[in-house]
C-alpha positions in Angstrom: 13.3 -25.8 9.1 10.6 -24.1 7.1 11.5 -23.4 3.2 9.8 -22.0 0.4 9.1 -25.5 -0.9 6.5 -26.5 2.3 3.0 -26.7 1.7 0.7 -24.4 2.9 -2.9 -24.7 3.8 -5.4 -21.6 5.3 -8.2 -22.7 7.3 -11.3 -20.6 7.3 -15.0 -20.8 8.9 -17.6 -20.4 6.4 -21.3 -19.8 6.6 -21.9 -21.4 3.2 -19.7 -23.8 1.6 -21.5 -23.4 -1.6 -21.3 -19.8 -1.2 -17.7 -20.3 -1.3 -16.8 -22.5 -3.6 -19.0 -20.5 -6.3 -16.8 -17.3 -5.1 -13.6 -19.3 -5.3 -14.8 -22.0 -8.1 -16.6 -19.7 -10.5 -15.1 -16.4 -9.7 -11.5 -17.1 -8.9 -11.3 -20.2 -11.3 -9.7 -22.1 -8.1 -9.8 -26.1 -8.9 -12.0 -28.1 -6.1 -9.2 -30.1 -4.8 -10.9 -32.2 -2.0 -14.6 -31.7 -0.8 -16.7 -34.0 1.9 -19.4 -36.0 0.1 -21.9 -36.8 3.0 -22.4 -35.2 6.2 -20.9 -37.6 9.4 -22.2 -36.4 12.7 -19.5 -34.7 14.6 -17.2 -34.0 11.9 -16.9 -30.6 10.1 -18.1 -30.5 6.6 -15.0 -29.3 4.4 -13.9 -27.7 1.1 -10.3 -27.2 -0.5 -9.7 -24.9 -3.3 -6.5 -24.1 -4.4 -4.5 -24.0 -7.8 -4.0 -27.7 -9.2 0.0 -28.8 -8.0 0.0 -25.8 -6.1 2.2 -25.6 -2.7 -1.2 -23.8 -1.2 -4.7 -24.2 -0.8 -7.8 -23.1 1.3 -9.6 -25.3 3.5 -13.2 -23.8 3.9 -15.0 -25.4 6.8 -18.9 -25.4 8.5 -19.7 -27.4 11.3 -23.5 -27.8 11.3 -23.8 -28.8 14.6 -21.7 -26.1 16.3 -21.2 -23.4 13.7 -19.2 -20.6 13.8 -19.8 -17.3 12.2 -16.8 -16.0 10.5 -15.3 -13.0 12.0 -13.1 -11.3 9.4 -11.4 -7.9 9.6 -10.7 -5.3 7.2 -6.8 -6.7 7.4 -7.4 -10.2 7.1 -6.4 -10.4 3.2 -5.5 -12.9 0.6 -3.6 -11.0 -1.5 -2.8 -12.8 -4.9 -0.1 -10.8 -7.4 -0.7 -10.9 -10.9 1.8 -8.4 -12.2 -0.6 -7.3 -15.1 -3.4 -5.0 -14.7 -6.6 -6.2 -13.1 -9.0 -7.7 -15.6 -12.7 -5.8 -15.2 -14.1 -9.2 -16.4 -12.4 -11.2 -13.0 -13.6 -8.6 -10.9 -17.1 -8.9 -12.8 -16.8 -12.5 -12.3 -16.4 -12.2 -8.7 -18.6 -10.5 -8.3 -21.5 -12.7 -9.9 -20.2 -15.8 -8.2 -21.4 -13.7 -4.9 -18.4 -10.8 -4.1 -18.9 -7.6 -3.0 -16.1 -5.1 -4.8 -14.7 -3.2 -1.3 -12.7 -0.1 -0.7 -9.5 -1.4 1.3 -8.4 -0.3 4.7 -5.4 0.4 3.5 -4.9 2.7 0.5 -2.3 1.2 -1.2 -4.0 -2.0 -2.4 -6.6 0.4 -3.8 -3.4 2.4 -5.7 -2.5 -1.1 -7.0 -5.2 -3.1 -7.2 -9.1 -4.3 -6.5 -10.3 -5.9 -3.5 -13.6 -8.1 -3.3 -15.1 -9.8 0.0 -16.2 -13.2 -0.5 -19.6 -13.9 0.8 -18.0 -14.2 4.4 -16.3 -11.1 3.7 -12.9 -12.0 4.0 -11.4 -9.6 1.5 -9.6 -11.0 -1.7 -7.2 -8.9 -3.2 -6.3 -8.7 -7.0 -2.8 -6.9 -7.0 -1.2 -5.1 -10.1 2.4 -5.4 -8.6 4.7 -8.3 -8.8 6.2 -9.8 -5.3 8.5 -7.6 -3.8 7.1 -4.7 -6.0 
């Protein structure tokens, strides 16, 4: 049965691997939690970010051989909840380390919060509100 104590991991395509890991390295101040160290024909080049002992990460991946171009929407969101106000210096971090600041599709997480693409433009959410808020 699935509980709240599972680990979780969320697969993405990405163009650039360093692209990413500066947006969630730098910018997000995500640890590097596994990375591949050579390139092995036929196997996808990968990178996990995710908070250290965390029961989550992302697994950022880029097959040179057969690479596929990410396809994100303006819904497909990683929304993380801080429950303070959004600090102008993350955003401005993000933003450095390669984000785009992005109006959201929907208005609410504009009400209570920022978004930022990554450099794939999968949209990162900063929200204001607590879970369940």
């Amino acid at each position: 049965m699935i509980n709240s104590t599972m680990r979780v991991r969320i697969a993405r395509p990405s163009r650039d691997l360093a692209a990413a890991e500066r947006f969630y390295v730098e910018g997000l101040e995500l640890d590097i939690l596994w990375r591949t160290t050579e390139r092995v024909s036929g196997e996808h080049d990968l990178l996990m970010v995710g908070p250290p002992g965390g029961a989550w990460h992302f697994e950022l991946t880029h097959d040179p051989e057969l690479p596929l171009e990410p396809t994100p929407t303006v819904d497909d969101l990683f929304v993380v909840y801080l429950g303070t106000p959004v600090d102008d210096a993350l955003v401005e971090r993000l933003v450095a380390a390669g984000g785009a600041r992005v109006a959201a599709h929907n208005p609410y997480w504009d009400e209570h919060g920022v978004t930022v693409a990554d450099p794939d433009g999968y949209r990162l959410v900063l929200c204001s509100r607590t879970w369940g808020a």
